[in-house]
N, C-alpha and C positions, 0 to 999 in steps of 0.2 A: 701423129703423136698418140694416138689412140691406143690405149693397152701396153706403152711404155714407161718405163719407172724412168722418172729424171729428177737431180739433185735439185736442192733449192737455187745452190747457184745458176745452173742451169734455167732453172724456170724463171729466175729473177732476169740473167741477160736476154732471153728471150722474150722476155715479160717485157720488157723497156725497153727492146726494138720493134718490137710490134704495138705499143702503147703511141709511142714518135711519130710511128708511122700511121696511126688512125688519129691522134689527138692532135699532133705536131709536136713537134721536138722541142720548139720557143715554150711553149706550154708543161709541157713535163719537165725539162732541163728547169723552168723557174721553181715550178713543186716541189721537185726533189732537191734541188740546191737551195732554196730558202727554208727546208725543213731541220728544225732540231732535234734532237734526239730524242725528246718525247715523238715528235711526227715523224719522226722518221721509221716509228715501227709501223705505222698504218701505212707508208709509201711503202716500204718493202713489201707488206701480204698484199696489199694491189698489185703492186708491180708482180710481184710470183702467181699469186692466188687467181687474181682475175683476168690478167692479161697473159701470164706464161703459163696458166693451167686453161683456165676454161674457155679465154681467145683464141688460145694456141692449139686447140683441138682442130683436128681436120673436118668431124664430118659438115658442120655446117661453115659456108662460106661468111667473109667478115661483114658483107651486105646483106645476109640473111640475121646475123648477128646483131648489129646494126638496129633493123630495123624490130628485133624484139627490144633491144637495149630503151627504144623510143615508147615504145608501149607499156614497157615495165615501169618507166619514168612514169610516166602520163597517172599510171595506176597508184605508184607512191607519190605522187602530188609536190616531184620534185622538178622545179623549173629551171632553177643553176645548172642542174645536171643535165637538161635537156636540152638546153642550152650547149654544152662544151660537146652532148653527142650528135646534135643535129649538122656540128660542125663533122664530126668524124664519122656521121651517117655518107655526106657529100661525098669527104676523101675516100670511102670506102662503092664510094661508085649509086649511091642512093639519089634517087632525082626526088626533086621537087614535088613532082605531082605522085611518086609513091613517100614520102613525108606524110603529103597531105592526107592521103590515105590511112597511115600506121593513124596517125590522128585521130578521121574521122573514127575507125574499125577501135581504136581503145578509147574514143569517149562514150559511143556504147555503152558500152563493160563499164566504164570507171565512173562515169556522170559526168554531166554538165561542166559543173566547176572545176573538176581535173582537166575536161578536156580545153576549157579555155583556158587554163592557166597553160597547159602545153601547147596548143596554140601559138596565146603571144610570146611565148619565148622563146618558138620554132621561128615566129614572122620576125621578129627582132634580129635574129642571128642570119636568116637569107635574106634580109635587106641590108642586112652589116656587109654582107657576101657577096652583093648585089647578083644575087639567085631571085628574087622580085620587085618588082617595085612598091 
């Protein structure tokens, strides 16, 4: 996709097949269908912006993706969202022990207490997954 103009529609149906396919469909199909018209304009520039534009790019693969998505989390001290990516790190072919990794390498950089909050909400979600015990 690199260096091609695409419509918004475009980038929206592409945006939310490719969102299904990292996040699950159970997961988005609830987002967007329980959304009202106020939220529904933040589901649309997601769905375009971030999944049909900047996921939908070629040059990096969705597992290299992924695994910045874990580290940016970690950095914004955001655990829900680490949560729903650690799930779409897996689907996108991320194991466990590079998890543990993005982890260790962004609590580094971000400190301590980011990195344990992204931690437990990485071990929560691959014991939901039973990816550890």
């Amino acid at each position: 996709m690199t260096g091609k103009n695409k419509d918004i529609e475009q980038l929206f149906d592409e945006g939310l097949k490719l969102r299904r396919q990292v996040l699950g469909a159970e997961y988005v199909d609830r987002s967007i269908g329980s959304a009202n018209d106020f939220m529904m304009a933040f589901q649309r520039i997601t769905t375009e912006w971030c999944w049909g534009y900047a996921w939908g790019r070629d040059t990096l693969d969705l597992k290299t993706r992924s695994m910045l998505n874990l580290a940016m989390l970690t950095a914004l001290n955001r655990a829900a969202e680490i949560k729903l990516h650690v799930r779409g790190a897996i689907n996108n072919g991320v194991t466990v022990e590079e998890i543990r990794e993005v982890l260790l390498h962004a609590t580094i950089y971000c400190g301590i207490p980011a990195g344990l909050d992204a931690f437990k909400a990485a071990n929560e979600v691959l014991k939901e997954m039973k990816k550890v015990e």
